[in-house]
C-alpha positions as CSV (number, residue, x, y, z in Angstrom):
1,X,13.9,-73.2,57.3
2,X,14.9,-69.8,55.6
3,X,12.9,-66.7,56.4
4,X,12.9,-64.1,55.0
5,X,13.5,-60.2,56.3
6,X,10.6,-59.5,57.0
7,X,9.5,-62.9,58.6
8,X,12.2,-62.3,61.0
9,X,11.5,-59.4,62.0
10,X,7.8,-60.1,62.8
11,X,8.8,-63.1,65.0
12,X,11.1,-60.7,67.2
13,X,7.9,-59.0,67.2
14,X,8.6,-56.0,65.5
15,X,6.1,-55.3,63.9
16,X,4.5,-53.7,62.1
17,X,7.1,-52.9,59.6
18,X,7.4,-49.5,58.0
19,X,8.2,-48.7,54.2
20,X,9.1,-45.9,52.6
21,X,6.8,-44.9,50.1
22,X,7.5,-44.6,46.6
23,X,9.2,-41.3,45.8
24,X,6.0,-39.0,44.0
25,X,5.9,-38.8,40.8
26,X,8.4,-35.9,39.5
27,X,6.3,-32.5,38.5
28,X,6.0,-31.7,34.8
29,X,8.5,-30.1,33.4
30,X,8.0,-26.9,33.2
31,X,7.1,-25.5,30.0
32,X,10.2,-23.5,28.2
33,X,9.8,-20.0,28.0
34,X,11.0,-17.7,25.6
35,X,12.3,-14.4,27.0
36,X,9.4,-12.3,26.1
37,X,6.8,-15.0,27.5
38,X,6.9,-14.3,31.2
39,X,4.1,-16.6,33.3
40,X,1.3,-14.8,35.0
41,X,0.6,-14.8,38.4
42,X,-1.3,-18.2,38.3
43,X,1.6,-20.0,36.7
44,X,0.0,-19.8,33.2
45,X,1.6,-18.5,29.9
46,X,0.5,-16.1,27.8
47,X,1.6,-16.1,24.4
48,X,2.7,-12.6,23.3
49,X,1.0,-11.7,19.5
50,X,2.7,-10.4,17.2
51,X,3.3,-6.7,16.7
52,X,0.3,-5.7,14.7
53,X,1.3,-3.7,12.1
54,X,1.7,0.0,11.7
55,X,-1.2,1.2,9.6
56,X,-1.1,2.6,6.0
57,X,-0.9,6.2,7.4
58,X,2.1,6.4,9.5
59,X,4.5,4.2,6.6
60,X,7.2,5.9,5.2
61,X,8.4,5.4,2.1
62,X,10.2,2.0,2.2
63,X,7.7,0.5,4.3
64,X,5.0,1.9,1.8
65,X,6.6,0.3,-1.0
66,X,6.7,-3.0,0.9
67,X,3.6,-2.8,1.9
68,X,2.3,-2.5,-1.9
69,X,4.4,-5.0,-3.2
70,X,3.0,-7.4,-0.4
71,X,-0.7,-6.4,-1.1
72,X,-3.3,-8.9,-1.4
73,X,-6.6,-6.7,-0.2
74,X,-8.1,-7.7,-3.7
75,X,-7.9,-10.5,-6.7
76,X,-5.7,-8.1,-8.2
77,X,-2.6,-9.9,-6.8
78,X,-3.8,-13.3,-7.9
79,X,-2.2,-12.9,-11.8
80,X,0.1,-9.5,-11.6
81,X,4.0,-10.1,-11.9
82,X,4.6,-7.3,-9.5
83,X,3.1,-4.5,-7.8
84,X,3.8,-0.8,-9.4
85,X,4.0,1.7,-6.7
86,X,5.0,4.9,-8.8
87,X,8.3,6.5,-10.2
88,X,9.1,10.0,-10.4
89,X,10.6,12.9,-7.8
90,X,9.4,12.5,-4.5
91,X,8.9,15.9,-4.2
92,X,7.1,17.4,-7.0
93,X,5.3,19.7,-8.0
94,X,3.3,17.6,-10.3
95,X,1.4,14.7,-9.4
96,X,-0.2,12.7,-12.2
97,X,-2.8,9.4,-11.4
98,X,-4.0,7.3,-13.9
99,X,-5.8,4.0,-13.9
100,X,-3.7,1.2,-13.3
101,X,-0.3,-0.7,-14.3
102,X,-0.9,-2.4,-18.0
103,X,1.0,-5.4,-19.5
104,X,4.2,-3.3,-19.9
105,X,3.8,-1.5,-16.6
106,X,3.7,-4.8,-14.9
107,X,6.5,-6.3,-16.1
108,X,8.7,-3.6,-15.9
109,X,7.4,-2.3,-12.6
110,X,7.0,1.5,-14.2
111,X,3.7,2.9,-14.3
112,X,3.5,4.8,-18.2
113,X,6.1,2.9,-20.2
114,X,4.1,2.0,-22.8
115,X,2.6,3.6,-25.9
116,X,0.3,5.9,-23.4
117,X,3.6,6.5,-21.2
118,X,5.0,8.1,-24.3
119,X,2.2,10.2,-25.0
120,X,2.6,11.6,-21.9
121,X,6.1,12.2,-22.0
122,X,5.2,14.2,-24.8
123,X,2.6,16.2,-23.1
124,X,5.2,16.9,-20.3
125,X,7.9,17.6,-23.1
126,X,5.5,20.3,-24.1
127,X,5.2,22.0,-20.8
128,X,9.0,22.3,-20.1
129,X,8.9,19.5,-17.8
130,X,10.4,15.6,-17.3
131,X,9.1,12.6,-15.7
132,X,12.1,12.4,-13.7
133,X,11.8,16.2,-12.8
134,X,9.1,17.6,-10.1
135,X,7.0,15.4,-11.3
136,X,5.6,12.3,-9.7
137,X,3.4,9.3,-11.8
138,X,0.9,6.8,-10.1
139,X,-2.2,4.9,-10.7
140,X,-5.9,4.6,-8.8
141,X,-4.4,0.4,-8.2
142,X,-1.0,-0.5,-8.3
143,X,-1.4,-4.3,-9.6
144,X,-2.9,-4.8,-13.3
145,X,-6.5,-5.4,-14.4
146,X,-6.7,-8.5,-16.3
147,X,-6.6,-7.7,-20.2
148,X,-5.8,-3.7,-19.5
149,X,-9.6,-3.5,-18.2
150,X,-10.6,-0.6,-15.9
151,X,-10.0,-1.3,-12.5
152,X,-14.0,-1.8,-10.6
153,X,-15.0,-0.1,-7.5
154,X,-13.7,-2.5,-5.1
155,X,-10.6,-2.9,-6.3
156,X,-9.8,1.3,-6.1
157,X,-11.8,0.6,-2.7
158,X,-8.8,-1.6,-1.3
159,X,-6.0,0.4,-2.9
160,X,-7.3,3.9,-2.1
161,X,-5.2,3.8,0.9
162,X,-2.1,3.3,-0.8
163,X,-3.1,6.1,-3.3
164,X,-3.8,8.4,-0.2
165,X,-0.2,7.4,1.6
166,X,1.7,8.6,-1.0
167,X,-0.3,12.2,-1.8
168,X,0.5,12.6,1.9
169,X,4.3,12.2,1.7
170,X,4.3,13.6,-2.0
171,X,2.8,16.8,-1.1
172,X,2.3,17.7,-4.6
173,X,1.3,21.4,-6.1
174,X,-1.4,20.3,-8.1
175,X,-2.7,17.0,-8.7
176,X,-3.9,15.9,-12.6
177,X,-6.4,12.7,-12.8
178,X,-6.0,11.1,-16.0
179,X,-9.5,8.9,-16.9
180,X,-12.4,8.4,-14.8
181,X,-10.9,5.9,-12.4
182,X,-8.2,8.4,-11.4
183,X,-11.5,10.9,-10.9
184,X,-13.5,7.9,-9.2
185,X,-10.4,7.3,-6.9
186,X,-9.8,10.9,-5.8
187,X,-12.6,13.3,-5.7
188,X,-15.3,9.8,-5.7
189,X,-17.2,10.8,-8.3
190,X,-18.4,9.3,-11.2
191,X,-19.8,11.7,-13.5
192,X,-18.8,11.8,-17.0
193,X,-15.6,13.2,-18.1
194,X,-16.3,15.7,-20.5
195,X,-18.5,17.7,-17.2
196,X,-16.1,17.7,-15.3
197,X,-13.1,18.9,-17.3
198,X,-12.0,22.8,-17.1
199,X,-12.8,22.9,-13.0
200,X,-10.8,23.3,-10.6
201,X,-11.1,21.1,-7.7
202,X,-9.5,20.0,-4.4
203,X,-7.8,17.2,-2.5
204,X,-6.7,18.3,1.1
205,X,-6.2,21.7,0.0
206,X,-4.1,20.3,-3.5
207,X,-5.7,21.8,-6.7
208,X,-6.9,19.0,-8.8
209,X,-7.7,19.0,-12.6
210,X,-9.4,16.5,-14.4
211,X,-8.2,15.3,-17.9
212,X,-8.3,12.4,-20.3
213,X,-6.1,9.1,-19.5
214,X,-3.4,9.1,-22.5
215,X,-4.5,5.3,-23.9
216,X,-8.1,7.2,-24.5
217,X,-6.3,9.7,-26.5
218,X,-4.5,7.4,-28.9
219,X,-7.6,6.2,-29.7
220,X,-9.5,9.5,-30.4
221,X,-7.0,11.9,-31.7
222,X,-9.1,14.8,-32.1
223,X,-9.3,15.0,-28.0
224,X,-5.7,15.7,-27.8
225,X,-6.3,19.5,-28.0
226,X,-9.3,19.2,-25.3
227,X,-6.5,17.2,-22.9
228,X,-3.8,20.1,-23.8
229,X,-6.1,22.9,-23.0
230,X,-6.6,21.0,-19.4
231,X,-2.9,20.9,-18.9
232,X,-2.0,24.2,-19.6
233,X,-5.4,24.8,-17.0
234,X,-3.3,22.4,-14.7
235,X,-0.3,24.6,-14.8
236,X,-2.3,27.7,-14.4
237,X,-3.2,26.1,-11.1
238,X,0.2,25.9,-10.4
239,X,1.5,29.0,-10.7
240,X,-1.1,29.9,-8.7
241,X,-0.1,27.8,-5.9
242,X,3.0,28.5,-6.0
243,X,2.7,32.5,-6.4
244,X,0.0,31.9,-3.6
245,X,2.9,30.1,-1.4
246,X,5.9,32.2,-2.1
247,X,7.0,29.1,-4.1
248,X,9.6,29.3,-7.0
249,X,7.9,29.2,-10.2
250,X,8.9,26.8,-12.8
251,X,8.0,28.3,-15.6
């Protein structure tokens, strides 16, 4: 008769027969950690957050711009081609706001390239002065109002901050809003126009002077002189300023 082991061993009376156990189960393996995703004390990982990122008023310029051109605070961004931040010298002595970016302005990515643009140009051409030359142009939103409509309260609500970033690294002499949403943007009011041309007003201690947008004057033609008389006023204002601040004049 064959027995086996264990038989054996129990009729030599050795009993009872020890076995080793089987070996425990090996731990989890342990969760990979990146680098920057230390455990706590209790063995647990924290996942670090993103960096949250720096707010509106501490951008420079590049990270302004990218910030714009990334915006999606309002419907705005749903049907624009690109975001239009501003052009001109970022250290003027001119700042000029108007409305927003129209079909033009939003393809080429230029705030006053259109018929309104040139008006302007004019306007400037008139004082002594270029675009390109101490003189910086924006707008109350940076992305365009479907069918060139004004831009509502909400959307100069979400892109007021922009608007106040770049007055803040312009540092502009005097500041001209050009049609009511410039106005409703800036100084937050909405009265009409025509009461609140030939004042002078103030944004963190900038002189501000309200005038008509250009498009506004290619439709009414006899303003034009009314929108000249604030721009000369404008550059009164300036001289001022500068003569006030030891500042070279211009003029």
């Amino acid at each position: 008769m064959n027995l086996t082991r264990e038989q054996m061993l129990a009729e030599m009376g050795l009993t009872p027969i020890w076995r080793l156990r089987e070996a425990a189960a090996a731990p989890a393996k342990e969760s990979a950690l990146a680098p920057d995703q230390p455990p706590t004390a209790a063995g647990h990982v924290v996942a670090r957050q993103a960096p949250a990122p720096a707010p509106v008023d501490a951008l420079d310029w590049p990270d302004l711009a990218a910030g714009v051109a990334a915006c999606k605070a309002c419907p705005l961004c749903q049907q624009r081609k690109q975001a239009v931040l501003g052009v001109g010298d970022l250290n003027p002595d001119w700042l000029f706001v108007g409305e927003g970016p129209g079909a033009e302005e939003d393809v080429k990515g230029e705030p006053f390239v259109g018929q309104a643009g040139k008006l302007l140009d004019n306007m400037l051409a008139a004082l002594g002065i270029a675009r390109s030359d101490k003189v910086y142009i924006g707008n109350a939103v940076k992305c365009r109002p479907p069918g060139n409509r004004t831009p509502e309260a909400a959307e100069m609500a979400a892109c007021r901050p922009w608007l106040e970033r770049q007055i803040a690294l312009l540092k502009p002499k005097v500041i001209v809003l050009l049609g009511k949403a410039a106005v409703h943007s800036v100084l937050h009011d909405d009265s009409s126009l025509a009461s609140l041309r030939g004042r002078r007003y103030e944004y963190q201690g900038i002189p501000v002077v309200v005038t008509y947008h250009p498009a506004y004057l290619l439709r009414n033609l006899p303003e034009k002189a009314k929108a000249w008389e604030d721009m000369l006023f404008a550059r009164r204002c300036l001289r001022e300023r500068l003569a006030g601040g030891g500042g070279e004049l211009a003029f």
